[in-house]
C-alpha positions in Angstrom: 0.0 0.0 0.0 1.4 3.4 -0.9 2.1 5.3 2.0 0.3 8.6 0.9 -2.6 6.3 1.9 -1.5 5.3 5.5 -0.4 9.0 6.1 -4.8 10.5 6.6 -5.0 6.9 9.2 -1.7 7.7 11.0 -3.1 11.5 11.8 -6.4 10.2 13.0 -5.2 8.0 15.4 -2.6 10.4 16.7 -5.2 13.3 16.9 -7.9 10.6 18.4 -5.5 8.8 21.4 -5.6 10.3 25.0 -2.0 9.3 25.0 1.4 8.9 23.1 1.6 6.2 20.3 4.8 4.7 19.3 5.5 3.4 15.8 4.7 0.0 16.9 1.4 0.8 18.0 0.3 2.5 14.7 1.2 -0.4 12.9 -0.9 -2.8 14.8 -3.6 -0.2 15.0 -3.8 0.6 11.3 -3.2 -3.4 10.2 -6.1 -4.4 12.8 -8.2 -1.5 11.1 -7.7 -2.8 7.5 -7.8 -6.6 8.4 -4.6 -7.0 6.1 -4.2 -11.1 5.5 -1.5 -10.8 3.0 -0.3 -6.9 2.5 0.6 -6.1 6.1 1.9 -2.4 6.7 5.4 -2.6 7.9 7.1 -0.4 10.5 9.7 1.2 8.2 6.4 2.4 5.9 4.9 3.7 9.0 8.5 5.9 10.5 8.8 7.1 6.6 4.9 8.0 7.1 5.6 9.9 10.5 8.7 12.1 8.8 6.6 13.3 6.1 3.9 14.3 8.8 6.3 15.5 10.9 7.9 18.0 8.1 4.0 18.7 7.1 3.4 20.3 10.5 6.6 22.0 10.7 5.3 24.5 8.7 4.4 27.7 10.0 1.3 27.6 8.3 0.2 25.1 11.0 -0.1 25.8 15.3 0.0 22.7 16.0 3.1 20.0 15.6 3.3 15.7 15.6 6.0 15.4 18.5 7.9 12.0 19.6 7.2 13.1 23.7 5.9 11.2 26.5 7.0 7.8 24.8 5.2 8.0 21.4 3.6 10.7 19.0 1.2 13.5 19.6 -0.5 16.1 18.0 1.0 19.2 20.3 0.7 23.1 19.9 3.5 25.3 19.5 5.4 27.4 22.0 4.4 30.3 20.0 0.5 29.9 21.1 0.8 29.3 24.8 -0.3 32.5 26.1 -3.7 32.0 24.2 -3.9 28.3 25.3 -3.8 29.5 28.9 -7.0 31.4 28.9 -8.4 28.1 28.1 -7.3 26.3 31.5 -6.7 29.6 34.2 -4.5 29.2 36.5 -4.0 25.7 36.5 -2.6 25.3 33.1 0.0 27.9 34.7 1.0 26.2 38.1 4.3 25.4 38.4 6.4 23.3 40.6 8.4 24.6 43.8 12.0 24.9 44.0 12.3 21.9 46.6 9.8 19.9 43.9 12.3 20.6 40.7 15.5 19.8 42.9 13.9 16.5 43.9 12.7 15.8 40.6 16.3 16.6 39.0 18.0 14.5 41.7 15.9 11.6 40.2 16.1 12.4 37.1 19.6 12.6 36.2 20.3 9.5 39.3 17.2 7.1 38.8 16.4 4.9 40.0 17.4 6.0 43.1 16.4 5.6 46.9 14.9 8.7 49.2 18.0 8.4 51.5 19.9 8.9 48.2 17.8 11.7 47.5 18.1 13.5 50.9 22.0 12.9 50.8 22.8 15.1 48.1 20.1 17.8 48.8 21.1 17.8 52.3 17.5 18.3 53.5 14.1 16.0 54.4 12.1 15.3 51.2 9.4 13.3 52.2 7.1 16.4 51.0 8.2 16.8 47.5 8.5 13.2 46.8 5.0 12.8 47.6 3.9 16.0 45.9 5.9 14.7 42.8 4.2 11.1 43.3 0.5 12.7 43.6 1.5 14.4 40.0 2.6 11.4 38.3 6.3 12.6 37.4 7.6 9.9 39.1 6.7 6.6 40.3 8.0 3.7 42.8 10.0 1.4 40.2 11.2 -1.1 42.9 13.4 -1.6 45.5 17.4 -1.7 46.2 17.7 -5.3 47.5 21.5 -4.7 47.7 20.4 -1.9 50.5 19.9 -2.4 54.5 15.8 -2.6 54.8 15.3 -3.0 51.0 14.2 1.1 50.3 12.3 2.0 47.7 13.3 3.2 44.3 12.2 5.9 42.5 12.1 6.7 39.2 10.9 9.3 36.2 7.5 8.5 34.5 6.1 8.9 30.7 4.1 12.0 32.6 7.5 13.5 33.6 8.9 13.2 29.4 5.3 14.8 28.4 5.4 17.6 31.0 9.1 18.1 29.6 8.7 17.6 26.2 11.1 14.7 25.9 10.7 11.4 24.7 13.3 9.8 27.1 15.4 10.4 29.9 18.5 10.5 27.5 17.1 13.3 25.9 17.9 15.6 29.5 20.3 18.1 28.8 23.5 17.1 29.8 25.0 18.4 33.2 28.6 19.4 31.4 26.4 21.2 28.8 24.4 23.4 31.8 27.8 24.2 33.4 29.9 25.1 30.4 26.6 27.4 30.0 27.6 29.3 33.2 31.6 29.1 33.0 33.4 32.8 32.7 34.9 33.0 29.2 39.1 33.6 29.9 40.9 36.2 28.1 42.1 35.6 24.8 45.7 36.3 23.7 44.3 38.9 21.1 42.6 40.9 24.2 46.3 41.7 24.5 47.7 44.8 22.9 51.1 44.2 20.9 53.2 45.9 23.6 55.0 44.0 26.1 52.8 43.8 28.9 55.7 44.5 31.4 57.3 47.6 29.1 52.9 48.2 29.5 52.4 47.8 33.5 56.5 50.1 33.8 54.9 52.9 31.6 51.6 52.9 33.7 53.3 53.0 37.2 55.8 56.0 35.8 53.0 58.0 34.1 51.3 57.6 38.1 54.1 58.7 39.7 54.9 62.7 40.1 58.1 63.8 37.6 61.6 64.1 39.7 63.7 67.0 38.3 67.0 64.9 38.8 68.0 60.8 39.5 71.6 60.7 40.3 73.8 58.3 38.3 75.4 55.7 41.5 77.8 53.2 40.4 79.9 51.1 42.3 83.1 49.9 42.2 85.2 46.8 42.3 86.0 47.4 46.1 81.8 47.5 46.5 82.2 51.7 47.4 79.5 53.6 46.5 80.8 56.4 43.2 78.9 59.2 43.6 78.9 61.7 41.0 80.3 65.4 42.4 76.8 66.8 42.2 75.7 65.0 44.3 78.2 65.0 46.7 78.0 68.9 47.1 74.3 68.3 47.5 74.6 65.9 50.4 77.3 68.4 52.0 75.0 70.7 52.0 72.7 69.3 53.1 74.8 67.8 56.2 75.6 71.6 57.1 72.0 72.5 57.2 71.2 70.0 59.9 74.1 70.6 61.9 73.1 74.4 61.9 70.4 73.8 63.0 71.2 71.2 65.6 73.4 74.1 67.7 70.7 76.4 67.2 68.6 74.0 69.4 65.1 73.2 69.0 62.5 75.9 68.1 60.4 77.4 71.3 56.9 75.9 71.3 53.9 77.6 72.2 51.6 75.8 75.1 47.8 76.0 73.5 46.5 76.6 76.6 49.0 79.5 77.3 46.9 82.9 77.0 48.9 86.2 75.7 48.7 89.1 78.0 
């Protein structure tokens, strides 16, 4: 059978189903509706089928899209329309999950199956609420128990409501944690940030451009013996210098004025 002909049968029962179908379940839907007894539609007819839908609803001519979420196909609306879906459904289309709900849920998520002690370990905190807020939801379940654990504790794991509240097909479709932190790292400086001056000739200019001018710097050298050569400016200058102070050493210190000393 040409598949142009499956294509009208494959929309109905995606548009018709109060869940997700998978491929498999379109095949045995659409070969129980035709009573096939020797032309059976195979499941390579029905994915080719799905693409071409797919592609037909991609179009911006349509609000709606077929999606692979939850576990199977769906006929879901676009991201573009939500704000006029939500009038529809108040504010219980709009409720969203708490902090402490989305931690928990994460935690199993990205860890599941995994046990409530596991849970509380990494957050740190009791979460007996949000597990059972997240179980009353649906977007998780009880998937067993750790028999390898003291007291056999329950597992938890994600459920197909969790990948159709998310609009993922399967947990492998999470965003990977490397991805969400390279996300948030700094970006370092590139060599190009860098001007073509050396930066220590760059940081010497900066620190003498902060500094006030000096009228002189004396040229000191020393010789073999390690004695200080100083030029004969300088010398004069520190004479000088050397006189001043012992001037005024003999004049003795200057008189001083008490504060509280009143003139009369």
């Amino acid at each position: 059978m040409e598949i142009s002909t499956i294509i009208p049968h494959i929309e109905v029962l995606i548009f018709a189903s109060d869940k997700p179908l998978t491929s498999l379940d379109i095949v045995e839907l659409i070969n129980n509706s035709f009573g096939f007894l020797e032309e059976r539609i195979m499941l390579d007819q029905v994915e080719s089928a799905l693409e071409g839908i797919k592609e037909k609803y991609d179009s911006e001519f349509y609000p709606f899209e077929v999606k692979e979420s939850g576990g199977g196909w769906q006929f879901l609306t676009k991201k573009d329309y939500h704000k006029t879906i939500a009038q529809l459904n108040g504010d219980k289309f709009l409720k969203r999950l708490s902090n402490a709900a989305l931690e928990t849920l994460a935690i199993i998520a990205y860890k599941q199956p995994i046990t409530k002690g596991e849970i509380e370990a990494i957050r740190g905190v009791n979460s007996d609420y949000s597990i059972q807020k997240l179980l009353e939801k649906e977007l998780i379940l009880i998937s067993g128990r750790n028999e390898h654990a003291p007291g056999k504790p329950l597992v938890y794991a994600t459920s197909k409501n969790f990948m159709d509240y998310f609009g993922i097909n399967s947990a492998a479709d999470l965003p990977k944690i490397s991805e969400v932190l390279a996300e948030q790292l700094v970006e370092g400086t590139r060599p190009e940030d860098f001007t073509n001056q050396p930066l220590a000739e760059h940081i010497g200019n900066e620190s003498l451009e902060d500094e006030a001018p000096t009228e002189h710097i004396s040229a000191i050298a020393v010789n073999q013996d390690g004695e200080l050569i100083i030029p004969e400016e300088d010398a004069n200058t520190e004479e000088n210098a050397s006189e001043s102070k012992d001037q005024d050493a003999a004049d003795g210190p200057a008189e001083e004025t008490d504060p509280e000393e009143k003139p009369e």
